[in-house]
C-alpha positions as CSV (number, residue, x, y, z in Angstrom):
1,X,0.0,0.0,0.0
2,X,1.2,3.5,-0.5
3,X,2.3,5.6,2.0
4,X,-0.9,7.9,1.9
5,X,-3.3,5.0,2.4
6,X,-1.6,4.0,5.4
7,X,-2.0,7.4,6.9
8,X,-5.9,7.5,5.8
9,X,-6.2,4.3,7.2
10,X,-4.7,5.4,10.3
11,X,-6.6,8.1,11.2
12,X,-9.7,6.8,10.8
13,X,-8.7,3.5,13.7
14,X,-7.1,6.5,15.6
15,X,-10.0,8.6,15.6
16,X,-12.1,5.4,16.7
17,X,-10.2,4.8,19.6
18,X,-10.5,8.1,20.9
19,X,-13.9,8.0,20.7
20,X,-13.8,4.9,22.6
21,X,-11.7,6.7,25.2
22,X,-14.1,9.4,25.4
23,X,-17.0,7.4,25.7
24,X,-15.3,6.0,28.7
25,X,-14.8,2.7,27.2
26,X,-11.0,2.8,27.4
27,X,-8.7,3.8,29.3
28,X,-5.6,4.7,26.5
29,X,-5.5,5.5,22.9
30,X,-3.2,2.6,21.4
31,X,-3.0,4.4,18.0
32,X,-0.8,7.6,19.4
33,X,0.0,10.5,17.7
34,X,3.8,11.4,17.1
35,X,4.4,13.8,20.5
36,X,6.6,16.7,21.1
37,X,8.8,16.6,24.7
38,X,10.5,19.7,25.4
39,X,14.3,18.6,26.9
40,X,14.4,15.5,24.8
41,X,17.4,14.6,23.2
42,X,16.8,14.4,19.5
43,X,14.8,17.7,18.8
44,X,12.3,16.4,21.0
45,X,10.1,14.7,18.9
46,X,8.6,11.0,19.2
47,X,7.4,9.4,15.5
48,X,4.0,8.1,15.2
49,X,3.5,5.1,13.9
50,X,4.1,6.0,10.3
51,X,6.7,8.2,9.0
52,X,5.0,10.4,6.4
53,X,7.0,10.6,3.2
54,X,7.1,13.6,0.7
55,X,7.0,12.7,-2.6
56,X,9.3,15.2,-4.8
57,X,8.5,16.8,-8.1
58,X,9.8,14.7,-11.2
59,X,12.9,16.5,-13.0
60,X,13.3,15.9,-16.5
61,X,16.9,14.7,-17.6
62,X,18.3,16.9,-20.1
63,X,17.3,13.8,-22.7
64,X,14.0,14.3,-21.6
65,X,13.6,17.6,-22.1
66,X,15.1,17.7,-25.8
67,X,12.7,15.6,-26.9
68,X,9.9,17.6,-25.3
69,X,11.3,20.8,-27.1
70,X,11.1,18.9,-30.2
């Protein structure tokens, strides 16, 4: 699966569980959010379950850009 249906996927079984939690029905959310710690070592910040990735923009090869120009 791509990266971007896992994080749809995600939030929808996180979102559950905190409406589980707020209905009193549980006591923790196992589905955590990535959390910021001030005085951590590391920058501080804890990764959620899974990493997002950021696709970058598609840069022609100088072969591909002559034979768009012609």
């Amino acid at each position: 699966m791509s990266n971007a249906t896992l994080q749809q996927r995600l939030v929808s079984v996180r979102l559950f569980y905190d409406f589980l939690v707020e209905e009193g029905l549980r006591q923790d959310n196992p589905v955590g959010r990535g959390r910021y710690t001030p005085g951590a070592r590391g920058g501080g910040r804890q990764r959620g379950l899974v990493r997002r990735l950021v696709k970058l923009p598609w840069i022609p090869s100088d072969e591909q850009w002559r034979a768009v120009w012609q």
